[in-house]
N, C-alpha and C positions, 0 to 999 in steps of 0.2 A: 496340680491340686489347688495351688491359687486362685486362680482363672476360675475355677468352678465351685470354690467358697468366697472368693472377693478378698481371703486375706492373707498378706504374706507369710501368717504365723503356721498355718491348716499343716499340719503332721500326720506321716502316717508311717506305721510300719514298711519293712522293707518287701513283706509279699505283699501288703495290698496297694502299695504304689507300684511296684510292678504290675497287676493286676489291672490298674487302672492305667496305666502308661499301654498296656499290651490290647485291652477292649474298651478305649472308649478314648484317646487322643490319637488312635490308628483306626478307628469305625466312626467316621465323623456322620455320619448318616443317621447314627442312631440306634439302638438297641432295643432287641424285638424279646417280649417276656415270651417265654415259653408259655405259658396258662393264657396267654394275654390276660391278662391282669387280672384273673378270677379266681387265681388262688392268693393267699398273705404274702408277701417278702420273704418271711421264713418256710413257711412251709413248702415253697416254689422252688428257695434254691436249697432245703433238704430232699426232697424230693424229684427235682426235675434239674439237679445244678445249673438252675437259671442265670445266667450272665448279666443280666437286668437287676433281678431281684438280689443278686450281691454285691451289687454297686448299689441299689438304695439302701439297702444295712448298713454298707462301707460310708453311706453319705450320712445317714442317721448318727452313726459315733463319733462322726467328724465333726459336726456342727453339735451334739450336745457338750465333747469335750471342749469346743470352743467356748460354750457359754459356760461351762464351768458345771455342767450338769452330772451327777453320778447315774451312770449304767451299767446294765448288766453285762455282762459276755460270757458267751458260753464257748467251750473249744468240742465241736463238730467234727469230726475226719479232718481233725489239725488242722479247721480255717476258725481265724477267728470272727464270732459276728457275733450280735447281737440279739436276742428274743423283743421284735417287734412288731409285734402284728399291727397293719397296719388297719387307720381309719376308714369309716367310708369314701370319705373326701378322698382321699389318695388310690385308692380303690379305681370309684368313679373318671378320676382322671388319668390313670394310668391305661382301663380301657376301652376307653377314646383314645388316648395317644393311639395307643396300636393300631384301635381302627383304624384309624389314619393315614398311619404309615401304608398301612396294605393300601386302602382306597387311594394313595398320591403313587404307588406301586403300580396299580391296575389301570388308573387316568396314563400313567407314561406308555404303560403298554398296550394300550389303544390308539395314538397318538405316536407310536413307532414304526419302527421298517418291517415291525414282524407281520410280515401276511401270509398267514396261513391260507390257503386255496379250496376252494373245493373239492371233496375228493382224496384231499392231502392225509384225511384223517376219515375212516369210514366207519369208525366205531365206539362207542363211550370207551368202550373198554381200551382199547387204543388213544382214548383222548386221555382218561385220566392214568394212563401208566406216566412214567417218570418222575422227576422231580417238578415243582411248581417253577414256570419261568415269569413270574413276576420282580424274581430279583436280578433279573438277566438287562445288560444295558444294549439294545438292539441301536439306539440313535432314534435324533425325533426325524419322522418322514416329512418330507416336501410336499404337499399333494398337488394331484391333478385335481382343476376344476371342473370338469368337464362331465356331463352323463353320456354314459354307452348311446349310441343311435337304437333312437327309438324307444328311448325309455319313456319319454313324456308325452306319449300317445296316449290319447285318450280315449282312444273309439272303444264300443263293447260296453259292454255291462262292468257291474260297479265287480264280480267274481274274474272277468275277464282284465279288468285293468289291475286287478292287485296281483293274480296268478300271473301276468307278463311280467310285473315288476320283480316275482321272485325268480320269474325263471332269468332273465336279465340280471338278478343279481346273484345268479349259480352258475351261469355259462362261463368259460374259459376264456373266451376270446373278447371279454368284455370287462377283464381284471389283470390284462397284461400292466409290464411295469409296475406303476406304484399304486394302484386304484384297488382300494380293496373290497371285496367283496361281504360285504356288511352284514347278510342273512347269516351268513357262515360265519364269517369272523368273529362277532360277538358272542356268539354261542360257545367259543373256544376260549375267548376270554376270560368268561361266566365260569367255566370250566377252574380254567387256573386262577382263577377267586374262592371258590370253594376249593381249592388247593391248597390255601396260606392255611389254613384253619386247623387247628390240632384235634379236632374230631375227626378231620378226614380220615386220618392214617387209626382212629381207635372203631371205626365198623367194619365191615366183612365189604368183602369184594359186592356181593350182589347189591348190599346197600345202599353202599356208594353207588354203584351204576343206578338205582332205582332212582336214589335221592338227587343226584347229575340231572338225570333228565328231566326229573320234576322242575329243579330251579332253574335250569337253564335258560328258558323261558321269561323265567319272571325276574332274573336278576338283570336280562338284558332289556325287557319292557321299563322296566323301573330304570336303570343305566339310562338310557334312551331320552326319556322324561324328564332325570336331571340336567344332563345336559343339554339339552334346550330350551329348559327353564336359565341354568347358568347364562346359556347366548341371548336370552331374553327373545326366545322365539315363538310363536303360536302352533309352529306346526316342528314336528318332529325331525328333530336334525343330527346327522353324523359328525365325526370331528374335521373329516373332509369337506364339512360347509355343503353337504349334498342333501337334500331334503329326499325323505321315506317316499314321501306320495309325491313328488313333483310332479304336476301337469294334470293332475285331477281335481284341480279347485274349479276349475268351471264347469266341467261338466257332471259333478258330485259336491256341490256347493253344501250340501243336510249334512252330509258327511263328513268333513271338512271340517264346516261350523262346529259339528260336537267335538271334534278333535282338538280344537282350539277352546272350548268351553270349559274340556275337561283340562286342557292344563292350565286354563289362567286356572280353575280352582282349585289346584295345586300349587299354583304357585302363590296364591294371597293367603296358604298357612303360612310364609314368612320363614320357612324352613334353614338351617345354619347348613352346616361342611358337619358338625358332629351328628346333629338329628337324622342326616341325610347318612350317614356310616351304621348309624345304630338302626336304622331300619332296615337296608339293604341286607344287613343278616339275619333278621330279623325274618325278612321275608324268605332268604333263602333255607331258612329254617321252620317255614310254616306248612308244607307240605304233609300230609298224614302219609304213615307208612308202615301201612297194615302186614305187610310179611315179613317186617322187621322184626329183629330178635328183642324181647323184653328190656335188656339192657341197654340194646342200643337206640328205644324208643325212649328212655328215661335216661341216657345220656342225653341225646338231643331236646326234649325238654328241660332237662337242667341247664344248658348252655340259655335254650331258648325265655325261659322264667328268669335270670339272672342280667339277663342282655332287658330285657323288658325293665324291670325294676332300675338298670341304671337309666335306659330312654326317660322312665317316669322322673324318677330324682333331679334327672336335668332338664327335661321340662319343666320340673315345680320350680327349678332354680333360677331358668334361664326366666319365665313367665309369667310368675308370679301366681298365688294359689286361688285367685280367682280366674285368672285366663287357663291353668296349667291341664288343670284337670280334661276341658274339653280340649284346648288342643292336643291331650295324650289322646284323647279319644278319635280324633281327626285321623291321627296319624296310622292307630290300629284298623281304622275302616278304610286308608289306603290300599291297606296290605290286604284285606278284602277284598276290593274294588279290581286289585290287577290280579289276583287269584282269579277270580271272574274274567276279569276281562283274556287271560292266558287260554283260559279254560274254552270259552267261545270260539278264539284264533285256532285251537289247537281242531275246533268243530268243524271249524272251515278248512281248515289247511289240510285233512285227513282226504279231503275230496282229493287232491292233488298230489296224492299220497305213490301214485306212478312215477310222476317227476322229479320228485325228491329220491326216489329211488334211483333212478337214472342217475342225477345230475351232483346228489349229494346224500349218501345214505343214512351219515352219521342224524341228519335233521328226520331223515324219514324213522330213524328206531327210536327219537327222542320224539317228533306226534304220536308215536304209540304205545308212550309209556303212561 
């Protein structure tokens, strides 16, 4: 309890120093809100006995008795805590933490030994059964530098060199050892990203499968984008240091060009680690989903209006209120922008719609969602 108030005096009852000895000096990692942070302290851990949100009540009584402050406490199912609804400020920064935590969850497991294969998984329905292994410690992967032979051929037309490159990046004998298979893999990733999330497990089976295949797509176009804005790249890069398009900058130079156009203009919004969390759900949350149940359209708006409004707050903050306003507006016509641009890929990709059937089917039911 020192350590975590600064002072020798810090007291605590005999259950909530156990409490706090048993979830948070044995979970040194960090502690993950049940709501992520979008319900109060109180109402989170009446409701959902969040482990998070009873450690910031337990820290709230700690440091007012320090200062000599009077509070209230109320006795709950024999825990003692306190009625503290908490600020915006604490709000806002509590979920960011979370995000965080998941997105420094999902960067490790991109950047692990876990390689799923093509094939390995043939179905949403199949991808999204089990638990989320985002909290799974797989080890960081060594990589191969190397592309499969024959991937940086450039001959054919501009449909011919993208469709080699995915069949190249679905064939079997060109993802041995430790070289993963990118087209795929990410998709599976996207997968158990929208796994962490406590709306998954509150829609019906179809919904989920519906809303999977929608984001799948755009959580890994957008993934994709960060990441090679972090390497300070122009062109679209994996964490294996393997570029998307290798070998088609000369002889698709127009194409190329816009592909670097569009992400320096993504990258000189100047974007943080938080801006880049609160959009990424943001996007995986902007899909329309017309056969969904009433409820679980106005859950997911609700999540989605609430996630918006802190992006906006921490813009105004991070910004300042004459920059703030348009770069919130930058940021919402991103999540347009790779809507769109998803939307196109997925126009093209349908031509090709035999091979994916062959080689990987779970991508072939996810173009024709």
């Amino acid at each position: 309890m020192r350590n975590l108030f600064g002072d020798n005096n810090a007291q605590a009852c005999n259950n909530c120093a156990n409490f706090f000895r048993r979830n948070v000096l044995k979970k040194r990692d960090g502690l993950l809100c049940n709501s992520r942070g979008l319900l109060e302290s109180q109402k989170c851990f009446n409701d959902r006995k969040c482990v998070t949100c009873r450690l910031d009540l337990l820290c709230s009584v700690t440091k007012h008795r320090q200062k000599g402050v009077k509070v209230e406490i109320v006795n709950e199912d024999k825990q003692m805590i306190m009625r503290n609804p908490a600020v915006p400020e604490q709000v806002i920064d509590r979920v960011i933490l979370n995000l965080n935590l998941i997105e420094d969850a999902f960067d490790r497991l991109r950047k692990s030994k876990f390689n799923p294969l093509p094939g390995s998984v043939r179905s949403l329905k199949e991808a999204l059964s089990g638990s989320c292994k985002l909290s799974i410690d797989y080890g960081v992967e060594k990589w191969s530098l190397s592309y499969p032979a024959g991937y940086k051929n450039d001959e054919g037309t501009l449909l011919d060199n993208v469709f080699r490159r995915i069949r190249f990046g679905l064939e079997r004998e060109n993802y041995k050892d430790n070289r993963k298979s990118w087209n795929f893999a990410n998709v599976i990733f996207a997968i158990e990203y929208f796994k962490a999330f406590p709306f998954f497990t509150q829609l019906s089976t179809q919904t989920r499968r519906v809303l999977a295949g929608k984001m799948a797509f755009l959580c890994t176009n957008l993934t994709n984008l960060f990441y090679s804005i972090q390497q300070e790249k122009l062109h679209l890069v994996f964490p294996d240091g393997l570029a998307l398009c290798a070998g088609m900058e000369r002889s698709f130079e127009q194409v190329t060009k816009s592909e670097e156009n569009w992400i320096q203009s993504v990258k000189i919004m100047n974007l943080d680690k938080n801006e880049c969390a609160l959009l990424k759900i943001l996007l995986i949350l902007s899909p329309s989903l017309d056969d969904a149940l009433s409820n679980e359209r106005a859950l997911l708006t609700s999540y989605s209006e609430s996630y918006a409004k802190i992006l906006f707050s921490y813009v105004m903050t991070r910004r300042g209120s004459e920059r703030g306003p348009r770069s919130f507006q930058e940021m919402l016509s991103l999540i347009e922008t790779i809507n769109h641009r998803v939307k196109r890929e997925k126009d093209v990709l349908v031509f090709a719609l035999g091979m994916f059937t062959n080689l990987c089917p779970l991508l072939a039911e996810i173009i024709t969602i």
